[in-house]
BANU-578337 format. One record per residue (C-alpha): x negated, z negated, y negated; residue in one letter; residue number from 1. Coordinates in steps of 0.02 Angstrom, whole numbers, plus 32768, in hexadecimal, padded with zeros to 4 digits. Each point is the difference from the previous one (the first is absolute). Last residue first. Example, Ala and Ser with C-alpha at 12.3 -4.5 7.8 and 13.67 -1.06 7.14 Angstrom:
REC | u | w | v | code | pos
REC | 7D54 | 7E9B | 8035 | S | 2
REC | 8045 | 7FDF | 80AC | A | 1
***
This chain:
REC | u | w | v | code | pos
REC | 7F1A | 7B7E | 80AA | X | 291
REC | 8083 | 8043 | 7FB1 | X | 290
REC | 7FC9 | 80A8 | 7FA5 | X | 289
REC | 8003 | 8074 | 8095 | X | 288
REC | 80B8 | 7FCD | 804A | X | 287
REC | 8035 | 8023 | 7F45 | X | 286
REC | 7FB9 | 80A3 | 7FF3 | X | 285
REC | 8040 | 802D | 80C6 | X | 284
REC | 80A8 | 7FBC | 7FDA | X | 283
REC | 8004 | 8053 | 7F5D | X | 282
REC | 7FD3 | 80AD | 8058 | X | 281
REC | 805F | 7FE8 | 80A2 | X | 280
REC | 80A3 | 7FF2 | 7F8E | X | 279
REC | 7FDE | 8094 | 7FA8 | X | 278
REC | 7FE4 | 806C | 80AA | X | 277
REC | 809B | 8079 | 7FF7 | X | 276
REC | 8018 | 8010 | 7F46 | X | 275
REC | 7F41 | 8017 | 7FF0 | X | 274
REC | 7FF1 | 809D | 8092 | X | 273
REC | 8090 | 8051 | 7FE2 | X | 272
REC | 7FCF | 8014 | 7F44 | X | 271
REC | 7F5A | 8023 | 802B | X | 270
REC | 803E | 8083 | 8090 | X | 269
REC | 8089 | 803C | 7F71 | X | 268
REC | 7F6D | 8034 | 7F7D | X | 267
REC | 7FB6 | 808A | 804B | X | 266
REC | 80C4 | 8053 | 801B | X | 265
REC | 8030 | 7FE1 | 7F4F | X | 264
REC | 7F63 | 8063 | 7FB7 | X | 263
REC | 8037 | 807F | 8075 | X | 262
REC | 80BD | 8001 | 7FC4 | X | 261
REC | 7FC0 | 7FE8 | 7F3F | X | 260
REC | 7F98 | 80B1 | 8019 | X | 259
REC | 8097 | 8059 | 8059 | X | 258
REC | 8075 | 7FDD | 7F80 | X | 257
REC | 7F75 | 8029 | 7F66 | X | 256
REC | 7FF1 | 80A9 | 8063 | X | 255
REC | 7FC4 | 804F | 7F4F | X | 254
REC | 7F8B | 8070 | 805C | X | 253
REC | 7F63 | 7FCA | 7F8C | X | 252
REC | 802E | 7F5D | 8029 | X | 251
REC | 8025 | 801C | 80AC | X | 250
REC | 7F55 | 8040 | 8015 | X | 249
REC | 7FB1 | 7F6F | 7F9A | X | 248
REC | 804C | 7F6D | 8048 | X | 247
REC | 8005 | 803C | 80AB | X | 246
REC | 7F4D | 800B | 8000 | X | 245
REC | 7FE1 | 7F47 | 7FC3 | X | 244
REC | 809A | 7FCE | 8076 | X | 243
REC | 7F98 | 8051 | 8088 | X | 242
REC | 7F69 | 7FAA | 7FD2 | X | 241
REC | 806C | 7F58 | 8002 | X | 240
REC | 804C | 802A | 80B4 | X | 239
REC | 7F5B | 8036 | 8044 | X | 238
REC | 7FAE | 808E | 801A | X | 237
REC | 7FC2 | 8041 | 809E | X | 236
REC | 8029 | 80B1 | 800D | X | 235
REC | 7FC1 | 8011 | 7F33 | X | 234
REC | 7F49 | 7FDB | 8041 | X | 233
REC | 7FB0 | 7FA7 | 7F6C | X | 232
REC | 8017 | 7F44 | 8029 | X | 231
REC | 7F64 | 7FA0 | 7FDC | X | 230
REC | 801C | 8004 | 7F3D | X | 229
REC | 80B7 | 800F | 8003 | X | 228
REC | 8010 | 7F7A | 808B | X | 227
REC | 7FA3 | 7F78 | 7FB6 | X | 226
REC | 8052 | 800B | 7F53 | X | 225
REC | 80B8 | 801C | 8039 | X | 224
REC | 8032 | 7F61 | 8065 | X | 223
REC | 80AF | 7FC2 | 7FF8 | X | 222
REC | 8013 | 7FEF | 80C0 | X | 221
REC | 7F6F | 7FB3 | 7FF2 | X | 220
REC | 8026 | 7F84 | 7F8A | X | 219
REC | 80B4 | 7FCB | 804D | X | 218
REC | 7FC2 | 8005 | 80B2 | X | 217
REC | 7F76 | 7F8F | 7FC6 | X | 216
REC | 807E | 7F86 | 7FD5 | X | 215
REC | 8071 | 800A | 8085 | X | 214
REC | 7F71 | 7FDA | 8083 | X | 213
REC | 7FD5 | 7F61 | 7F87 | X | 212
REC | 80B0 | 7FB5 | 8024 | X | 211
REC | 8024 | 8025 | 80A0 | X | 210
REC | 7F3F | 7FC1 | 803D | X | 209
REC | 8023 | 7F66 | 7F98 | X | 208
REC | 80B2 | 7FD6 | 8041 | X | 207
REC | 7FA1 | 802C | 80B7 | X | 206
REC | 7F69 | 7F74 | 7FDE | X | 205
REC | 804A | 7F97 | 80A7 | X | 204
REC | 8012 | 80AD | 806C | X | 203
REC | 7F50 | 801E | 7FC9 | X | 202
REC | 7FAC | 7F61 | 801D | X | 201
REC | 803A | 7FDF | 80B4 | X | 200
REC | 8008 | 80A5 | 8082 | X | 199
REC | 7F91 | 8072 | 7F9E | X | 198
REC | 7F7A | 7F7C | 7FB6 | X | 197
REC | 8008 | 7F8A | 8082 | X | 196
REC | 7FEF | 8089 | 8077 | X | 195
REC | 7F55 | 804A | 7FB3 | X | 194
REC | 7FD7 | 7F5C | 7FFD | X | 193
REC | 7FF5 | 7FE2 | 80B6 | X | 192
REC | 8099 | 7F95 | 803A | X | 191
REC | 7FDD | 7F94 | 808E | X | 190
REC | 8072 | 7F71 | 7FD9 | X | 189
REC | 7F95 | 7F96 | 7FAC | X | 188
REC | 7FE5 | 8081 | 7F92 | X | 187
REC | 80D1 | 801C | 7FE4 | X | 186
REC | 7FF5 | 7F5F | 7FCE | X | 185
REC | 7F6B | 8004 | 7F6A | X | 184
REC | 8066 | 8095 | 7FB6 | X | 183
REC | 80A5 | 7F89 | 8009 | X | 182
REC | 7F96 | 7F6D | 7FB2 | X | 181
REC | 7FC4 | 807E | 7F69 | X | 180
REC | 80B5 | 7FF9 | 7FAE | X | 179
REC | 800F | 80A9 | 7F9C | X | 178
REC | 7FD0 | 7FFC | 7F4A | X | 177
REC | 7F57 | 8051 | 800A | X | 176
REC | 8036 | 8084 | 8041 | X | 175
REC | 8072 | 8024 | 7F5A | X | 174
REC | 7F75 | 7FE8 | 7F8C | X | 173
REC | 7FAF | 808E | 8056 | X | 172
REC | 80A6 | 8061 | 8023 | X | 171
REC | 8010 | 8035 | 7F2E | X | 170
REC | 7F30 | 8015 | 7FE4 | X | 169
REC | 7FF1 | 8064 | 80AA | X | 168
REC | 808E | 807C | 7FEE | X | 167
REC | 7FBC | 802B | 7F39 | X | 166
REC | 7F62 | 802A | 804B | X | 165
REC | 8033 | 8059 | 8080 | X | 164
REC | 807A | 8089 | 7F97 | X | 163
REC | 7F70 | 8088 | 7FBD | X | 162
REC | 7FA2 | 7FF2 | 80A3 | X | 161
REC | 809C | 801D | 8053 | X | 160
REC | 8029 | 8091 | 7F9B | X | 159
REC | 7F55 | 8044 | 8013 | X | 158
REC | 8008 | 8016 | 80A5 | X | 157
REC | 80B7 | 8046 | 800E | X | 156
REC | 7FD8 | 8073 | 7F83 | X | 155
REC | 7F60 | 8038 | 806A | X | 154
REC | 8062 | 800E | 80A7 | X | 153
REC | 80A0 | 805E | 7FAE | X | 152
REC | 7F7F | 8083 | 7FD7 | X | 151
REC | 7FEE | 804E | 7F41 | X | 150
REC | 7F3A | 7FDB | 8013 | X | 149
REC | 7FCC | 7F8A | 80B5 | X | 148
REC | 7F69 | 8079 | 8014 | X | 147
REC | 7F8F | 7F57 | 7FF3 | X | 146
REC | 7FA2 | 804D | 7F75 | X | 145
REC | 8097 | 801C | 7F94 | X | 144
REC | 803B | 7F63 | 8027 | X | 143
REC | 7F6A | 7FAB | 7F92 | X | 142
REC | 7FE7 | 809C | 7F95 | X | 141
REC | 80B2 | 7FCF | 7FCA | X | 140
REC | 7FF5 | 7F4F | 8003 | X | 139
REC | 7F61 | 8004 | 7FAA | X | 138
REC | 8063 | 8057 | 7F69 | X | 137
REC | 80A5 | 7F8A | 8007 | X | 136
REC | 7FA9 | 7F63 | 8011 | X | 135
REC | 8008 | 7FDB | 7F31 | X | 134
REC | 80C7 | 8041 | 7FFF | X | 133
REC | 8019 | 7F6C | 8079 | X | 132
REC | 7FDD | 7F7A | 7F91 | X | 131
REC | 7FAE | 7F6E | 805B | X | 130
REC | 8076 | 7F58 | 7FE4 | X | 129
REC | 8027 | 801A | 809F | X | 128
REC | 7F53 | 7FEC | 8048 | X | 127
REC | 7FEF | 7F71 | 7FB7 | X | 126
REC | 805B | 7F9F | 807D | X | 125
REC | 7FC3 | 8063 | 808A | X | 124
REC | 7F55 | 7FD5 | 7FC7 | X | 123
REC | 8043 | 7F49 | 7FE5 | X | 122
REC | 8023 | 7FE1 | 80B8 | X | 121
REC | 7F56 | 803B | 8024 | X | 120
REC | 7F9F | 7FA7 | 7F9F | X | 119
REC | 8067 | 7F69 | 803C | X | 118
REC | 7FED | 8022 | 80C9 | X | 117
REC | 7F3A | 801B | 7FDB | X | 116
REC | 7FCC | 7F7E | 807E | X | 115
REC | 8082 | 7FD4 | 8075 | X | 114
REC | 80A7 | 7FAC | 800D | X | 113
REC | 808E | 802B | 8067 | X | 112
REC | 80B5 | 7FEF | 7FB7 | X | 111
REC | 8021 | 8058 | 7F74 | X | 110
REC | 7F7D | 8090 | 7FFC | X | 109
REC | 8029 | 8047 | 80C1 | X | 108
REC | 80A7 | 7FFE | 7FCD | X | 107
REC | 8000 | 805C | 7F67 | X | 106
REC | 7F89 | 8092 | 805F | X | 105
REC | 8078 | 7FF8 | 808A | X | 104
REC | 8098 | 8022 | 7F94 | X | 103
REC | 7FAF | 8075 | 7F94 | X | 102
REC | 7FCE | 8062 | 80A3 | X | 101
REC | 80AD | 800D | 804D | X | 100
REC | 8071 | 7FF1 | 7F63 | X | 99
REC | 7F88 | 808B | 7FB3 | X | 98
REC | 8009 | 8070 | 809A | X | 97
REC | 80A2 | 7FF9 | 8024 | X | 96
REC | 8030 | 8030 | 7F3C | X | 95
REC | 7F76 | 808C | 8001 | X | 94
REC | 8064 | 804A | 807B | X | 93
REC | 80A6 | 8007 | 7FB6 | X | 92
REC | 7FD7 | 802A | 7F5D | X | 91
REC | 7F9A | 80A4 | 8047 | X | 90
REC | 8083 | 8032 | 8079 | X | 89
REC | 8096 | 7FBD | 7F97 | X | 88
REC | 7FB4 | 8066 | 7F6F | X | 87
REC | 7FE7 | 80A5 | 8051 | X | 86
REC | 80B3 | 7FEF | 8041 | X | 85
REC | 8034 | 7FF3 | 7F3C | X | 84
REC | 7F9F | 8096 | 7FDB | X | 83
REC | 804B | 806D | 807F | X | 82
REC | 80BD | 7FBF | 7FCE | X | 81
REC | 7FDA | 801E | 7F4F | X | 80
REC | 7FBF | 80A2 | 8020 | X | 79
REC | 8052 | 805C | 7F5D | X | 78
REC | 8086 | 8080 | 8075 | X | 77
REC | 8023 | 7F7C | 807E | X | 76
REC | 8030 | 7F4C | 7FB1 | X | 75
REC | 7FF9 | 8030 | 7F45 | X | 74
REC | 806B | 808B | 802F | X | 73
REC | 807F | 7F7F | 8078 | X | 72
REC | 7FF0 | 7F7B | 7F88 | X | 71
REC | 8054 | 8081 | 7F63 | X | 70
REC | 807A | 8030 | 807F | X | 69
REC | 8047 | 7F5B | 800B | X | 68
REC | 8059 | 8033 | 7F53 | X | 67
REC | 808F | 7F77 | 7FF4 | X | 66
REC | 807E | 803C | 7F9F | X | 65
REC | 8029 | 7FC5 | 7F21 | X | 64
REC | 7F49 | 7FAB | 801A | X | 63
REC | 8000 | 7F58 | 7F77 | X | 62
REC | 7FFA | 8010 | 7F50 | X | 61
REC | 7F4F | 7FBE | 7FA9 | X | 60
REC | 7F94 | 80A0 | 800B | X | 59
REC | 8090 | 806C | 7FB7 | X | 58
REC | 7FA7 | 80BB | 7FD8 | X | 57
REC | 7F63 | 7FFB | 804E | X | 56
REC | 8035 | 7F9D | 809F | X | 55
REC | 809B | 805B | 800C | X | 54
REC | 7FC9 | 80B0 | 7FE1 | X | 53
REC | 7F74 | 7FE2 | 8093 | X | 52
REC | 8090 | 7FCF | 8066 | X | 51
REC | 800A | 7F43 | 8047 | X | 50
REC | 7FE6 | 7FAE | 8089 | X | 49
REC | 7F62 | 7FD4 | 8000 | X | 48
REC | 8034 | 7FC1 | 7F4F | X | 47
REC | 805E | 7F60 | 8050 | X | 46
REC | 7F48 | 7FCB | 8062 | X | 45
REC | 7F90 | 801F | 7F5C | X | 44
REC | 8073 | 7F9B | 7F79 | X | 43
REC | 8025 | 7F68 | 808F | X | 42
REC | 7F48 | 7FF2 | 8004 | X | 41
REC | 7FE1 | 800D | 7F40 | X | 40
REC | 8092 | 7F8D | 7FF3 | X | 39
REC | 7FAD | 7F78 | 807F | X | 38
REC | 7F4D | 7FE5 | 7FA2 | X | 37
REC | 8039 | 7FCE | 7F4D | X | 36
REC | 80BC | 7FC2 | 8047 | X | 35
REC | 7FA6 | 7F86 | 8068 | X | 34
REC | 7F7C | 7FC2 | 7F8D | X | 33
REC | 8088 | 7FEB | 7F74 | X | 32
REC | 8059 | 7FA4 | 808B | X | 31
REC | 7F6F | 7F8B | 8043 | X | 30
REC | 7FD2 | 7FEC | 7F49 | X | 29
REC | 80B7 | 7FBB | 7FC7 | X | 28
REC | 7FF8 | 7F9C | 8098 | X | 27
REC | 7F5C | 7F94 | 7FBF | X | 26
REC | 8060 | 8003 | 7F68 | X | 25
REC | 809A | 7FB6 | 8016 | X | 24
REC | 7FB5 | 7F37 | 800A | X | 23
REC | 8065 | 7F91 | 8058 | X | 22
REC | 803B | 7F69 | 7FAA | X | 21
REC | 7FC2 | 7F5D | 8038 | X | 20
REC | 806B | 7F8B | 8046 | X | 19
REC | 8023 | 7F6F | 7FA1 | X | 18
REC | 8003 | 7F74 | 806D | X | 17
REC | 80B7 | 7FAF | 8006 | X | 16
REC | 8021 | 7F65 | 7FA8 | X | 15
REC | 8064 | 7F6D | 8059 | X | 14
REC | 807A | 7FAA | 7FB9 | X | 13
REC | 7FF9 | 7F38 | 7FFB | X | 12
REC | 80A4 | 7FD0 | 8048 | X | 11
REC | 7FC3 | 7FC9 | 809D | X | 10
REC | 7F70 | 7F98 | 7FB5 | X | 9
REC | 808B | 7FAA | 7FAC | X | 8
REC | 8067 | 7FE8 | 8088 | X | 7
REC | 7F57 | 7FC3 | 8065 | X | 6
REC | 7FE5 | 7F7F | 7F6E | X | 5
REC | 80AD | 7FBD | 7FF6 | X | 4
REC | 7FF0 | 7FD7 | 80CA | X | 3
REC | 7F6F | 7FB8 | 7FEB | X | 2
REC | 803B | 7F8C | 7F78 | X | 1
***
């Protein structure tokens, strides 16, 4: 009898689970997204070089010769090159001092406790929900005052002030994810906690230091609001005042080859900059979130 039962059993067939079938849509949006905000891209960098005749006349073929003159005129004779140096001075500065000061500021809320460390927390919180376009008429007297006008020191300045905020709310939660017990032995070791902070807490929060550094290089490379209204010497314009100018002269000119080869050149250090750091990005956003 046992043995009748286990041949039975044996010839019982066994049903699969139904797997569930995968849904197109989710990558139907990731493309449409894709080709909405890649084509205009692609568009700009193949027209650069391009004739004026071709870009008027057959905006979809693709260059019949390769015009790098059009990047060397937008390079040298429109100031692209002066305004894009003006930008990695200003950019580049405010970015160390941002990381350096949001950093410690983010710190110093997530793991010491003292009276006030919640009102403050939330100021900076709020404080990027404040629309900038409100600020923009204190600002001005505010720098103007200081003597800091059209200087790379009082761009700089504001820049940061404009990007803390944001740098404490994304490496606040992200302090407050590292171990404590490796804080507590470097202590007992002699560390003061200037050390601890340098030496132990920021090499372990580095995926969030990549990952928030690349995204206030992104906005403030982008800036134009700040800049136009505490910006007025011409010497010391940046890459998207420049673009502004460019934009109308060459317009007027008709150098539409010279006008997509600048707009090209301000947007390959974003471009450089994403497709180089994506994966420090999601692992910094996903290092943040698990706790």
């Amino acid at each position: 009898m046992t043995l009748l039962r286990e041949r039975s059993l044996s010839r019982t067939p066994v049903i699969a689970p139904k797997r569930p079938r995968p849904n197109p849509l989710p990558q139907l949006a990731m493309l449409a997204w894709a080709l909405v905000t890649g084509l205009p891209l692609l568009w700009a960098i193949v027209s650069s070089f391009k004739s004026d005749d071709e870009i008027l006349n057959h905006p979809w073929a693709p260059p019949s010769t390769l015009r790098f003159g059009n990047w060397s005129r937008a390079w040298v004779s429109a100031d692209i090159g002066r305004y894009f140096l003006n930008s990695l001075i200003v950019v580049g500065g405010a970015l160390v001092l941002t990381m350096l000061l949001g950093s410690l500021v983010a710190y110093a809320l997530a793991r010491y406790s003292f009276p006030g460390n919640r009102v403050l927390y939330y100021l900076f919180v709020a404080a990027m929900f404040f629309p900038v376009f409100l600020a923009l008429v204190p600002l001005f007297f505010t720098v103007q005052k200081l003597g800091l006008l059209g200087t790379y020191p009082g761009l700089i300045l504001v820049y940061t002030a404009y990007a803390v905020p944001f740098t404490v709310f994304f490496l606040h939660s992200f302090f407050r994810t590292l171990p404590t017990e490796i804080a507590e032995a470097a202590f007992l070791d002699g560390c003061s906690h200037g050390a601890v902070f340098f030496r132990v807490m920021l090499p372990l929060a580095r995926p969030g230091l990549t990952a928030v550094g690349i995204f206030n290089f992104l906005g403030l490379w982008n800036q134009y609001l700040l800049p136009l209204v505490l910006n007025p010497d011409p010497d010391r314009y940046v890459l998207a005042q420049g673009l502004a100018n460019l934009t109308v002269n060459q317009g007027y000119r008709s150098d539409w080859g010279g006008l997509f080869a600048g707009l090209t050149i301000a947007m390959l250090p974003v471009l450089i900059a994403y497709v180089a750091f994506q994966k420090h990005i999601r692992a910094g956003m996903t290092a943040g979130a698990v706790k």
